[in-house]
Each structure stands twice: as structure tokens, then as C-alpha cells.
C-alpha positions, 0 to 999 in steps of 0.5 A: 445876640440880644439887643442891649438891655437898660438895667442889670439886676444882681439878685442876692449876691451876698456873702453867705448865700453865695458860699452855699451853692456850686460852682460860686466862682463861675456865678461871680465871674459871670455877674463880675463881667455883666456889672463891669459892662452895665458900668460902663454903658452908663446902665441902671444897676441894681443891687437886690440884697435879701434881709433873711430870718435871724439866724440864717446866712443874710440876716441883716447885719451879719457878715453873710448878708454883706454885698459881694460886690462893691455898690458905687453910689449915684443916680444909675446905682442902687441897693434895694432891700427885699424881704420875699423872692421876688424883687418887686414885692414891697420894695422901690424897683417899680418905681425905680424902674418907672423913674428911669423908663426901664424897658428892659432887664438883664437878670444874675443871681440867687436862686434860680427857682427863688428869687431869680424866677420870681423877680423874672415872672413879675418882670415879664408880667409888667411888661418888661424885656428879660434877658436872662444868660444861663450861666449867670445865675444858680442855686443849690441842688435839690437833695435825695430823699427816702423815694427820690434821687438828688437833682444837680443845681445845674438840673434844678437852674435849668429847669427854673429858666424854662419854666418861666415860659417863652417870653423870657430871652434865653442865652447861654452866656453872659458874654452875650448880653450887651447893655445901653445908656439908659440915661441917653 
């Protein structure tokens, strides 16, 4: 079992993205029970809310950008806004995370080769401890071509989480990851 981690990320859980991919209910029960024990560690929680392009499922104001699950306002919750993949790129978390001494990092969400990757590879860049449990994160699948055959969204996940190199701390389930105070 990995030891605790100080934050938890939930990256893009919004209405309309999650609609899109498979087995939504096993991502939200997962990121469900991950934001339940980060609460109550007392865990810096962050919820990353993508504004798309108009027109798409998370343009900003529309019913599919809406959150998932409900934020509790005050200091060790937060929703941070971004525009790109990755979480970092022209948002507050560095210095949210410098603010609060984050070392460590719990990572759930949308999509694993997107957003999810990006974020873990700027993470792990800083310095950061990622943990990233398999079955808390998911994207779509990649669809046949004239030439090629479609790749399952478990396939395309999997793939994602390995290429992110060894520094990143696999685990098959969310049930594995444990969080701390990082408030202490």
C-alpha cells in the first residue's frame, strides 16, 4: 500500500465529459470514495474544471461543464479553472500547492492520455509524488480507421499511465490510496 498522499486532483469530472466515456459509473464511484477519504484526512482537494470551446460538452456556463461532484468551499477545497491539458499551464495549482507544501499528489479523472498525463507529467517534473490508482481514471477509446482497428478506452488508459515512465506510483485500485492531513 502507498503511503498517504497530501492532495487529491479530480481532473475534469464534469457532467458532459463524463457522459462521453465507458464505464462512467465505476470512474465516479472510484473518484466518489477517493474525494470521501481526502475529506476526511483533512487533504487539500482540487477540483480541476475544463472551460472548452464553444459549442463542445464543458463550454462554460452550459449544463455539461457543471461539476459532478458537489465542492465544499474553505481553505483545503478548491476549483481551479484551466483552458489546456495540463492543470498547471496558466492556472493557480503551482502556487496552491507551494502555499499548502504539497508533496504529494493522488490524481482521478478525464482523459487518461489528455488531461490526466499532462497534469502527471508536469507533477512529476516539479518534483512531486504521483500516485495514480487505475481504476480512477478513463477516457474514450480510440476509434477503427480505414487501416486500423479501434483501441478499447481500457487499452488507450492503460497505455497512458505507462507511459508516464516509472516515477509515477502505480496502483490497481483506488482503495488503495490513503491520504493525510496536510494541514498537521
Amino acid at each position: 500500500m502507498p503511503e498517504p498522499v497530501d492532495a487529491l486532483l479530480l481532473i475534469d469530472l464534469q457532467k458532459g465529459s463524463i457522459a462521453a466515456v465507458p464505464e462512467s459509473a465505476r470512474l465516479l464511484d472510484r473518484a466518489g470514495d477517493l474525494l470521501a477519504k481526502a475529506r476526511a484526512a483533512g487533504a487539500l482537494i482540487v477540483h480541476v474544471q475544463n472551460d472548452g470551446a464553444s459549442g463542445t460538452a464543458d463550454e462554460p456556463g452550459g449544463p455539461g461543464w457543471d461539476l459532478h461532484f458537489t465542492f465544499e468551499p474553505g481553505n483545503h477545497e478548491q476549483v481551479i479553472r484551466k483552458q489546456q491539458d495540463d492543470s498547471f499551464a496558466g492556472t493557480p495549482l503551482t502556487d496552491l500547492i507551494a502555499t499548502h507544501h504539497i508533496q504529494s499528489l493522488a490524481l482521478c479523472g478525464l482523459m487518461s492520455e489528455m488531461c490526466v498525463s499532462a497534469t502527471a507529467r508536469t507533477a512529476l517534473g516539479r518534483g512531486l509524488r504521483v500516485v495514480l490508482p487505475h481504476d480512477a481514471h478513463t477516457t474514450t477509446g480510440i476509434p477503427a480507421t480505414a487501416t486500423t482497428a479501434a483501441i478499447p478506452a481500457e487499452t488507450v488508459s492503460r497505455v497512458a499511465e505507462w507511459a508516464l515512465g516509472n516515477e509515477l506510483e502505480r496502483v490497481e485500485h483506488a482503495a488503495e490510496v490513503r491520504f493525510s492531513n496536510y494541514l498537521v
